[in-house]
C-alpha positions as CSV (number, residue, x, y, z in Angstrom):
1,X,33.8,146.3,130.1
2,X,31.7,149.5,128.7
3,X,29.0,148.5,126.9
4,X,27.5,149.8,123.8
5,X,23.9,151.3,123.9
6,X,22.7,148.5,121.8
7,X,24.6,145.6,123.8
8,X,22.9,147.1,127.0
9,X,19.7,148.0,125.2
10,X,19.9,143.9,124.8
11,X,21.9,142.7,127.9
12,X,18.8,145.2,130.1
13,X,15.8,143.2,128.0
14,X,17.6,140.0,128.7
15,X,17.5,140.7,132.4
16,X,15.3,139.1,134.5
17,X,13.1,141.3,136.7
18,X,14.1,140.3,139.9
19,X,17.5,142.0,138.5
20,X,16.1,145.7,137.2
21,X,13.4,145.9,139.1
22,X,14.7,146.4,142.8
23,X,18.0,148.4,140.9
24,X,15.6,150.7,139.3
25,X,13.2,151.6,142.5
26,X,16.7,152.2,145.1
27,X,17.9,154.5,142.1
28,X,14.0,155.9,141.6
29,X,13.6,156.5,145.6
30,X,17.1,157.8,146.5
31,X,16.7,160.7,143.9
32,X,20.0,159.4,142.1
33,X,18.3,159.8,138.6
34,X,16.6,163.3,139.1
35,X,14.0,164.5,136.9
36,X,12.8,161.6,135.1
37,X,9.9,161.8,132.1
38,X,8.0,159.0,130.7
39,X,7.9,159.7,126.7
40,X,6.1,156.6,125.3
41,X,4.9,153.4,127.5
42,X,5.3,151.0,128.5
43,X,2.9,150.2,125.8
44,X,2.4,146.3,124.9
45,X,2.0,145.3,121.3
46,X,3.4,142.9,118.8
47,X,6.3,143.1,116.3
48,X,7.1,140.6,113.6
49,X,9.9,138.1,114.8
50,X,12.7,137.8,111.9
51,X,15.2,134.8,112.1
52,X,18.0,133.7,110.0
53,X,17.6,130.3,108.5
54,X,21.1,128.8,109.5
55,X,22.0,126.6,106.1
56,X,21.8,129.3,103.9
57,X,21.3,131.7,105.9
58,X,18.1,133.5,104.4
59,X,16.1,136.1,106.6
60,X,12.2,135.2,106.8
61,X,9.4,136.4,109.3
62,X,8.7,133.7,112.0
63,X,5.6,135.1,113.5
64,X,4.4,138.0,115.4
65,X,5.7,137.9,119.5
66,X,4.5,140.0,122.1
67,X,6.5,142.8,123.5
68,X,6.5,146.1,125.9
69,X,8.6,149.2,125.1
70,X,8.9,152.5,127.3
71,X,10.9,155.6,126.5
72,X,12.1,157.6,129.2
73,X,14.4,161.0,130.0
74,X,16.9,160.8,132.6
75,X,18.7,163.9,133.7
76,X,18.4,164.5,129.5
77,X,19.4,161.2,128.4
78,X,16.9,159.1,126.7
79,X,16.6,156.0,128.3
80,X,14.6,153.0,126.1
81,X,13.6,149.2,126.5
82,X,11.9,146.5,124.5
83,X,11.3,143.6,126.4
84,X,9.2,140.4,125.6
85,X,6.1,139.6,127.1
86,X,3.5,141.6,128.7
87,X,5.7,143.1,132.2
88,X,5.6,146.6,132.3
89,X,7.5,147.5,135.0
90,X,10.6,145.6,134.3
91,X,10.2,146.9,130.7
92,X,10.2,150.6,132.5
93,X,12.8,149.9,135.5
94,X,14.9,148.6,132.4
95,X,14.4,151.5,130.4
96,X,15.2,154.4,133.6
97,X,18.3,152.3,134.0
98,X,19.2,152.7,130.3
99,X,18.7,156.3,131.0
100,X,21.0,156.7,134.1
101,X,23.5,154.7,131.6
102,X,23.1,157.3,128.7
103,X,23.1,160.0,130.9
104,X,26.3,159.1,132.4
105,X,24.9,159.6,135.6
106,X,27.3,157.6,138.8
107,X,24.9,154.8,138.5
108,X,25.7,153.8,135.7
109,X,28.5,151.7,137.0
110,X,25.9,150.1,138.5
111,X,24.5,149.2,135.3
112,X,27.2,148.0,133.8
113,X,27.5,145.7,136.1
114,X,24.1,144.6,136.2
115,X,24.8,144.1,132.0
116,X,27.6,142.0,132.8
117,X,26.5,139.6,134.7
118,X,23.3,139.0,132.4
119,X,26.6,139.1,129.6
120,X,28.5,136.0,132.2
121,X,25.3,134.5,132.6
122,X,24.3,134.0,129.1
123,X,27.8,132.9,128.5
124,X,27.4,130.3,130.7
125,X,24.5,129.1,128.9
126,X,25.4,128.9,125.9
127,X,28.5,127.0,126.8
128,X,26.6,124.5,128.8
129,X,24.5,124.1,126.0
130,X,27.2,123.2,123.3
131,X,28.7,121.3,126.2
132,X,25.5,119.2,125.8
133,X,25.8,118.8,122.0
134,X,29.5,118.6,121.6
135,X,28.8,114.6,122.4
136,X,26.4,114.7,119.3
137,X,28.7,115.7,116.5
138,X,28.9,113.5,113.8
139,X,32.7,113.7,112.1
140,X,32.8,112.6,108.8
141,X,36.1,111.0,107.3
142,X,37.1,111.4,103.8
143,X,37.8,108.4,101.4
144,X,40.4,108.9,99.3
């Protein structure tokens, strides 16, 4: 499956780093990536976190969380990450593999494949979770 750049922009940040990390320093250390420039970051700071009340459905600002972006250039391709928390290196090995991916560089298979495993893993989760639930749903009959 090819990935959008916003489905791998989330799929990368969902990552853990024992995942980008070692990817991103082979990639970094083979010269696979070429010249790569650090734009912006990683910098740490907070953005406001916006959910979706789920009844009826109305947007509204939870709190601030903290966060680390990084921009980067590969072989022209801008590269970018936002991760939670406070790592700065996944947050950058995240963001030069975003840039191999944009850049279309032969790595980028490699990316993609790194994105869909976080993708099946996530899956996973969120089936085991409903799983867990399912025997918790009330079902209502209707009198008539």
């Amino acid at each position: 499956m090819t990935f959008t750049p916003d489905q791998r922009a989330e799929l990368l940040a969902a990552a853990s780093p024992d995942e980008v990390v070692p990817v991103a320093e082979r990639l970094v250390e083979s010269g696979v990536l070429g010249d790569v420039a650090v734009l912006a970051g990683p910098e740490i700071g907070m953005v406001m976190m916006q959910v979706r009340e789920p009844v009826v459905e109305e947007r509204f600002y939870l709190g601030e969380v903290l966060v680390t972006s990084c921009t980067v250039e590969v072989a022209g391709a801008t590269g970018w990450c936002v991760r939670a928390g406070d790592d700065r290196v996944a947050t950058l090995a995240a963001a030069l593999l975003d840039g191999a991916a944009a850049a279309a560089l032969p790595a980028a298979a490699e990316v993609e494949t790194l994105c869909q495993a976080v993708a099946d893993r996530r899956e996973r989760a969120l089936a085991a979770e409903w799983a867990a639930l399912e025997p918790t749903i009330v079902a209502f009959e209707e009198l008539t």
